[in-house]
ZAROPA-124336 format. One record per residue (C-alpha): y, z, x. Coordinates in Angstrom, 3 decimals. Layout:
<sedos>
+----------+----------+----------+
!       yy !       zz !       xx !
+----------+----------+----------+
!        Y !        Z !        X !
...
+----------+----------+----------+
</sedos>
This chain:
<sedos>
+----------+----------+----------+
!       yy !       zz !       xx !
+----------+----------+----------+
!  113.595 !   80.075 !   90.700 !
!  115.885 !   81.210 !   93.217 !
!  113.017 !   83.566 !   95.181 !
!  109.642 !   84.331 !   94.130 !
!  109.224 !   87.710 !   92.173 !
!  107.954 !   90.201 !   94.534 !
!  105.035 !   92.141 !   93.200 !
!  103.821 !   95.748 !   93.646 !
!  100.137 !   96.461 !   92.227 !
!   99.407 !   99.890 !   90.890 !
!   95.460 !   99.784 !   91.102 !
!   92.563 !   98.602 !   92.844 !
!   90.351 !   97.715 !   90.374 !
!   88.735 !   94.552 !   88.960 !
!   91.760 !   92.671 !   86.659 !
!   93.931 !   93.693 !   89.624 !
!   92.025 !   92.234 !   91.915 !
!   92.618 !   88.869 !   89.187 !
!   95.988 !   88.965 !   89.119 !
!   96.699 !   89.484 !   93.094 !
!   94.147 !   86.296 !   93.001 !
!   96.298 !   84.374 !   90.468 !
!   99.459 !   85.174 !   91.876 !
!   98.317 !   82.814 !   95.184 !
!   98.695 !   79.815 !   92.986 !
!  102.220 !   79.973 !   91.651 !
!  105.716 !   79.996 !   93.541 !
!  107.334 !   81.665 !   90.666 !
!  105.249 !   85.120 !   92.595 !
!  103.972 !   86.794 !   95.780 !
!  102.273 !   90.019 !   95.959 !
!  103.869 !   92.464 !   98.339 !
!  102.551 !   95.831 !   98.363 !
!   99.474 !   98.118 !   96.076 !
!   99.538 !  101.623 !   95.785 !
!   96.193 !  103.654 !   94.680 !
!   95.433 !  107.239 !   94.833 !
!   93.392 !  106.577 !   98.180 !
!   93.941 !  105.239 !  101.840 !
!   90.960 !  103.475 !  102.437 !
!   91.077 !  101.868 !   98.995 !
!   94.708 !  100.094 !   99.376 !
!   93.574 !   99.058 !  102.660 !
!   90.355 !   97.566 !  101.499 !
!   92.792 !   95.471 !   98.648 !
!   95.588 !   94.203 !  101.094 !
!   92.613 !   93.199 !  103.751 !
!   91.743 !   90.957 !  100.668 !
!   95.358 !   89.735 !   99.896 !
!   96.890 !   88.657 !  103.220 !
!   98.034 !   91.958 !  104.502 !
!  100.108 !   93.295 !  101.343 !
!  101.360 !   96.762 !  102.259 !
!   98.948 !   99.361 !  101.408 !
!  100.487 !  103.002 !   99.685 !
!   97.826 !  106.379 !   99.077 !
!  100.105 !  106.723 !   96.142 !
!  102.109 !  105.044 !   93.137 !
!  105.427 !  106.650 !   93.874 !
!  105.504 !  105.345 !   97.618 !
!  104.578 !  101.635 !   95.562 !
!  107.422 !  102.241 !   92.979 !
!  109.702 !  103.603 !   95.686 !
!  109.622 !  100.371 !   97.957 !
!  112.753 !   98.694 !   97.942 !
!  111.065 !   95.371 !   98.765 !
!  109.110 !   95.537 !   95.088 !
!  110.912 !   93.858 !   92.326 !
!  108.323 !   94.471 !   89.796 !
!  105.131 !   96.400 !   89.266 !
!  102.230 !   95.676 !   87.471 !
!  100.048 !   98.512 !   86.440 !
!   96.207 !   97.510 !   86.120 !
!   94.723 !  100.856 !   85.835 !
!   92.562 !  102.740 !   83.228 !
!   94.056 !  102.625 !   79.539 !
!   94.757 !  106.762 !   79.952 !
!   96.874 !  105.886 !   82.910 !
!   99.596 !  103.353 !   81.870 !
!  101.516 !  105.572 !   80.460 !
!  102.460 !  107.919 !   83.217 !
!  102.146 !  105.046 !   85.715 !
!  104.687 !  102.622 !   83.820 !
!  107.254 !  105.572 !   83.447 !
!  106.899 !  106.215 !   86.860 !
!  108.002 !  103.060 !   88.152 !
!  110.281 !  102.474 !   84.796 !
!  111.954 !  105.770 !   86.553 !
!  112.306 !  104.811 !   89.520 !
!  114.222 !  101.069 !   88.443 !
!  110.948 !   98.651 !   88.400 !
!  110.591 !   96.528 !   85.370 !
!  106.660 !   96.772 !   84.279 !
!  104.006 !   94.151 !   83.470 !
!  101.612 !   96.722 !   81.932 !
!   97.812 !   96.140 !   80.857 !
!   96.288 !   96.229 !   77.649 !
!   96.127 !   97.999 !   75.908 !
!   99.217 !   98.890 !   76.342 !
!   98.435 !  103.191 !   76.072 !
!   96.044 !  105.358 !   74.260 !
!   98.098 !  105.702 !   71.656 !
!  100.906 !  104.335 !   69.596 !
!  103.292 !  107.456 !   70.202 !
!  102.905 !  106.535 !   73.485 !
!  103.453 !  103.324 !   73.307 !
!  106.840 !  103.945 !   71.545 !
!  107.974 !  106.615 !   74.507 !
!  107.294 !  103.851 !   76.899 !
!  109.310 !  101.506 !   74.928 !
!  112.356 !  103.928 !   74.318 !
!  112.155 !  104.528 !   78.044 !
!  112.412 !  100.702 !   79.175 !
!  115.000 !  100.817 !   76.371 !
!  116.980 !  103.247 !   77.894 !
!  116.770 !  102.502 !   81.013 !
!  117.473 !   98.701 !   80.196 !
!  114.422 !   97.585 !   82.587 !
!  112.205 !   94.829 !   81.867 !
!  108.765 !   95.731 !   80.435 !
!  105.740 !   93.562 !   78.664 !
!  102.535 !   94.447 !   77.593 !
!   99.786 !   92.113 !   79.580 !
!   98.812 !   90.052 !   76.731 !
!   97.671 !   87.126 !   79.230 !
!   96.121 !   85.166 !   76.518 !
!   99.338 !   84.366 !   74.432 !
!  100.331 !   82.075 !   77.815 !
!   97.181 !   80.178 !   78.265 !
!   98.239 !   76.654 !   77.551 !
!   95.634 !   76.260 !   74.378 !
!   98.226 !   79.351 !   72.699 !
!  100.816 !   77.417 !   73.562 !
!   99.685 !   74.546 !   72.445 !
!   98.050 !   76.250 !   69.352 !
!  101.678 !   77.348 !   68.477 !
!  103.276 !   74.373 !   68.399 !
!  100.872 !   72.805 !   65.598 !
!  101.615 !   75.839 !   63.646 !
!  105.156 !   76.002 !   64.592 !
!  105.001 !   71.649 !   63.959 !
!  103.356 !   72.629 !   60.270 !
!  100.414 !   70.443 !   61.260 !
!   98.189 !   74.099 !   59.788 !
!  100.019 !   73.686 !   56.791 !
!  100.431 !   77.755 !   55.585 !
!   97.820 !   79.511 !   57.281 !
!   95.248 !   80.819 !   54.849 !
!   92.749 !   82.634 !   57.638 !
!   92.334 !   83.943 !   61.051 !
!   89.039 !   84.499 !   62.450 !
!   88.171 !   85.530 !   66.052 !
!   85.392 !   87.815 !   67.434 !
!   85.051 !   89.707 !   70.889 !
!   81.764 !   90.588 !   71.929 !
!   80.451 !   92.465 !   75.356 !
!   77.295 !   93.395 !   76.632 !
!   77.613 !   96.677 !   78.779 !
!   74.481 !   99.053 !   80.525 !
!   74.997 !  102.071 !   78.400 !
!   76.137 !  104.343 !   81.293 !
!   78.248 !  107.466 !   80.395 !
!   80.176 !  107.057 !   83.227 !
!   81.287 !  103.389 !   82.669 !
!   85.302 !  103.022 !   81.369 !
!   84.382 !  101.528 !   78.359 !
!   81.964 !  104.841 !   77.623 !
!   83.629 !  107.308 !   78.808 !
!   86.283 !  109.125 !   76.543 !
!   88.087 !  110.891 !   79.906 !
!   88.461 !  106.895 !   80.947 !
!   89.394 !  105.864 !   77.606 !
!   85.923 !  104.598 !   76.487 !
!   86.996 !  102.422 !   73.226 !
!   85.479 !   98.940 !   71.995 !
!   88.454 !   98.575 !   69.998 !
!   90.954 !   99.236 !   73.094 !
!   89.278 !   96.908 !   75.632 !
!   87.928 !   94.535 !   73.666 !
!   89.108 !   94.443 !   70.125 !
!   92.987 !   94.414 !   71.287 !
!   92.571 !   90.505 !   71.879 !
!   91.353 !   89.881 !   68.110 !
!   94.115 !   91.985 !   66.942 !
!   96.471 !   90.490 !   68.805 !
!   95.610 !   87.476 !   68.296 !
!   95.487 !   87.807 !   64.493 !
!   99.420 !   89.611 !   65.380 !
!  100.615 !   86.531 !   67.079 !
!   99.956 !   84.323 !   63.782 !
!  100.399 !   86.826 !   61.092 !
!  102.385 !   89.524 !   62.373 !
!  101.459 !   93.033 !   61.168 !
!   98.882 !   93.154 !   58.343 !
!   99.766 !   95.081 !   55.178 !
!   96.306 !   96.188 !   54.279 !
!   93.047 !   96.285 !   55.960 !
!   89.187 !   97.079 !   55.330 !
!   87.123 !   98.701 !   58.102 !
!   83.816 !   99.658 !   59.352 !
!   83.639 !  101.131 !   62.910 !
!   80.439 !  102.147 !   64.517 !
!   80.003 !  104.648 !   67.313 !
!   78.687 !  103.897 !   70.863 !
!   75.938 !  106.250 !   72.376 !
!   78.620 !  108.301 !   74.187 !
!   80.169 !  108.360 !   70.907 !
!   83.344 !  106.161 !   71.405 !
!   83.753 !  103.393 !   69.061 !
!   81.324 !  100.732 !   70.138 !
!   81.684 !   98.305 !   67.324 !
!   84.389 !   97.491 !   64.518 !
!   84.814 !   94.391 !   61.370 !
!   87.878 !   94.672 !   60.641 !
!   89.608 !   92.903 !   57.164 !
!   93.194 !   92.443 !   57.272 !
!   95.477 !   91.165 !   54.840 !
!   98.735 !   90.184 !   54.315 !
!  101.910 !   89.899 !   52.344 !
!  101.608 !   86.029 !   53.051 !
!   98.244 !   86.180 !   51.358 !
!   96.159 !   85.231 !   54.746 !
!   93.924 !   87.359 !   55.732 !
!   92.389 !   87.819 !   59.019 !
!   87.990 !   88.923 !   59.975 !
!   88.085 !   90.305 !   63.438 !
!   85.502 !   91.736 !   65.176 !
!   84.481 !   93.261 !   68.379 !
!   81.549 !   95.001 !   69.866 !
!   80.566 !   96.740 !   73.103 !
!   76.474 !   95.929 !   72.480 !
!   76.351 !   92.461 !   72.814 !
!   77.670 !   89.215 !   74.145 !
!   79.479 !   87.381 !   71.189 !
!   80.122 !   83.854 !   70.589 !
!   84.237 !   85.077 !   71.193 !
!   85.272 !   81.775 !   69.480 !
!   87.899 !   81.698 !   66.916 !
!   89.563 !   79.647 !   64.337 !
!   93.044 !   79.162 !   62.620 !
!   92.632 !   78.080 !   59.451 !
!   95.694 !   76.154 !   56.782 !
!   95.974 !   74.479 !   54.151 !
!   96.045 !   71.272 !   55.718 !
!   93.758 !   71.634 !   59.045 !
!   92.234 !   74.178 !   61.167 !
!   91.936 !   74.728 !   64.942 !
!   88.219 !   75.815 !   65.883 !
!   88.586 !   77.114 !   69.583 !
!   85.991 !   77.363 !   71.703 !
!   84.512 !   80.545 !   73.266 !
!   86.268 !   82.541 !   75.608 !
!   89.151 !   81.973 !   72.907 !
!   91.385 !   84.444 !   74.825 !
!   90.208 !   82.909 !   77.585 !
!   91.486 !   78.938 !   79.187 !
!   89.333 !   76.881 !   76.912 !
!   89.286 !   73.633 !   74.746 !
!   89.923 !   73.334 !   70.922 !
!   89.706 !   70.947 !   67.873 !
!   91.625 !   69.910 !   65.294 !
!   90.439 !   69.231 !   62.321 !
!   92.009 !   67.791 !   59.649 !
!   91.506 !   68.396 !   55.733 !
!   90.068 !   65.268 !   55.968 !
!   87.711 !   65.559 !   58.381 !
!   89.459 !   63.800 !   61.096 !
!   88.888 !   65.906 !   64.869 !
!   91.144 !   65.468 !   67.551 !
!   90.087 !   67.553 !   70.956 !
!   92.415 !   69.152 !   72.987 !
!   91.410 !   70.178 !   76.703 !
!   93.161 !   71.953 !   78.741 !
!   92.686 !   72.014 !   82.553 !
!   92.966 !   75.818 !   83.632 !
!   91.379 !   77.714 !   86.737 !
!   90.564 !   79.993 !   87.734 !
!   91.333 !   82.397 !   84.830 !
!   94.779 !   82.425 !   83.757 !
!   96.704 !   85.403 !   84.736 !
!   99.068 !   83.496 !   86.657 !
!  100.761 !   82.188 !   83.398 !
!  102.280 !   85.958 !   82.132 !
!  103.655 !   86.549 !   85.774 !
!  105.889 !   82.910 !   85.100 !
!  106.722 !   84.557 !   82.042 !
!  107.922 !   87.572 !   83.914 !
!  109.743 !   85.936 !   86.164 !
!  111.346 !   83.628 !   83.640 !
!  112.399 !   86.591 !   81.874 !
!  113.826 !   88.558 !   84.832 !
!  115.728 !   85.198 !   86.151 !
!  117.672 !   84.962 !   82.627 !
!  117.999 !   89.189 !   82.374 !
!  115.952 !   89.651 !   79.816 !
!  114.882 !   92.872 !   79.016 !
!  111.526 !   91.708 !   77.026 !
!  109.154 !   88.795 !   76.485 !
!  110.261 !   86.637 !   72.950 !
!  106.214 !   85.793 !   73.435 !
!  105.076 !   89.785 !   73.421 !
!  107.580 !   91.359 !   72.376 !
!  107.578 !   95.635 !   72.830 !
!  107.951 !   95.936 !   69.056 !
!  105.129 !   93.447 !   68.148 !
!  103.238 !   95.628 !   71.566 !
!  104.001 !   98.759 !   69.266 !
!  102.516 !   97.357 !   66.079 !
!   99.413 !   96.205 !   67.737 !
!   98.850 !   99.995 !   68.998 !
!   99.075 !  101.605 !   65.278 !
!   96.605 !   99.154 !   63.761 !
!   93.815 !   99.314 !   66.754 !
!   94.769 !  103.574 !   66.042 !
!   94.425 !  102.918 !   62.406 !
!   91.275 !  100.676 !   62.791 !
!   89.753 !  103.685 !   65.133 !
!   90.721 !  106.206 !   62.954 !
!   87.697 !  105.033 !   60.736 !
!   85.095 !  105.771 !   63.368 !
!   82.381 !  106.864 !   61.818 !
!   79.954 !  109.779 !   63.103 !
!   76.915 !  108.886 !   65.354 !
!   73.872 !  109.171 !   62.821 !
!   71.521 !  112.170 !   62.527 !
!   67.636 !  112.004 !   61.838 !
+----------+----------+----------+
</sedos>
């Protein structure tokens, strides 16, 4: 790259925090300025990241002329109003997952960056760990053979406190939103958008959807068994199953990790990956890769693919069912 994408954070808060970190280990980025709705808290973030200018609000962020790009790590209820705010005022828009609250949403924001012909992704950092990557290419290779079954599970223990995000419905309190949009993306990525799917969602004591199985199947004939839960840590391992081998990846899967091959056979072959700290670093290359050859979206997370995701998780959630009465 000619310069080093110049970064404005909208946010304070812990995955922003992640990504300011992982943008210190690339040249491809530099992080130049956060906004948040408070003084003291900007201050308190550039303190930790070498002195980045420090805004009490997103529109002084999106109006700096020295930001190139904005990434918007706040609350799922937010991202919508924050990435049309800098979409409006000529940013192109790394945005968080999920992408909105909603799929109607999620298509507004898309017409918008359409419109405005502006850059935008949805923060799917998993899909550029290098295991994806390298997952991809065995598929894309035919080393799978036709893929027959996609398995992956996110699990999360959380202190059942009403005012926590994942609790709270003003915050956007949803299992299925914060946790279960890396299993359905993930089952996405191989299998695109399923054509049917079987459900049971459970309801968290605040009565946001806590936990969801989820059955999906497909015109292909794969199917995919995805699950999440806010209650409990989870093995969050996964594996790709074809005809002729499957990849068993180790937990985090949406995470850096390791994986195996193994063949119909029997045969293993390991694949490790050397990663640290967590990853992030790889979807701001991507961003910068796209902006350097004027690309309006990712070919890796596509907006329409970002769309699809949002109507099955609101399909999936749709199936809540009530909190039990004795």
């Amino acid at each position: 790259m000619t310069k080093p994408v110049r970064w404005g954070i909208i946010g304070t808060g812990k995955i922003a925090s992640t990504f300011a970190r992982d943008l210190q280990l690339i040249d491809e980025g530099e992080l130049v300025a956060v906004g948040s709705r408070s003084q003291a808290s900007a201050d308190a973030f550039g303190d930790e990241f070498n002195g980045a200018r420090c805004f009490d609000s997103y529109e002084k962020l999106v109006s700096d002329p020295e930001v190139d790009a904005v990434y918007v790590g706040t609350p799922h209820p937010m991202h919508f109003e924050n990435a049309s705010l800098a979409l409006n005022h000529g940013k192109p828009v790394l945005v968080e997952k999920a992408f909105t609250m909603t799929s109607r949403e999620a298509r507004d924001l898309v017409a918008l960056a359409r419109e405005k012909n502006l850059f935008m992704m949805e923060a799917m950092w998993t899909r550029f760990l290098p295991h994806v990557v390298a997952l991809r290419d065995l598929i894309a290779r035919g080393v799978l053979g036709e893929l027959v079954m996609v398995e992956a599970d996110h699990g999360k223990w959380f202190a059942p406190d009403p005012n926590f995000r994942l609790f709270a419905p003003e915050l956007g309190g949803s299992a299925m939103l914060d946790l279960g949009v890396y299993p359905v993306s993930f089952a996405s990525m191989l299998l695109g958008p399923p054509s049917r799917m079987v459900t049971m969602v459970d309801p968290a004591f605040s009565g946001v959807d806590g936990q969801a199985s989820m059955i999906f199947g497909y015109d292909s004939g794969a199917q995919a068994l995805l699950t999440c839960t806010s209650a409990a840590s989870s093995a969050t391992r996964a594996c790709v199953t074809g005809t002729l081998a499957r990849v068993e990846i180790d937990g985090d899967f949406y995470a850096p990790t390791t994986f195996r091959l193994i063949t119909r056979a029997g045969e293993v072959r390991n694949y490790d990956f050397e990663v640290a700290p967590r990853g992030l670093r790889f979807q701001a290359i991507e961003v910068a890769r796209c902006l350097e050859a004027g690309l309006a979206e990712s070919s890796v997370m596509p907006l329409d693919e970002t769309v699809s995701i949002m109507e099955t998780m609101e399909k999936v959630i749709a199936t809540l069912e009530p909190a039990p009465t004795f």
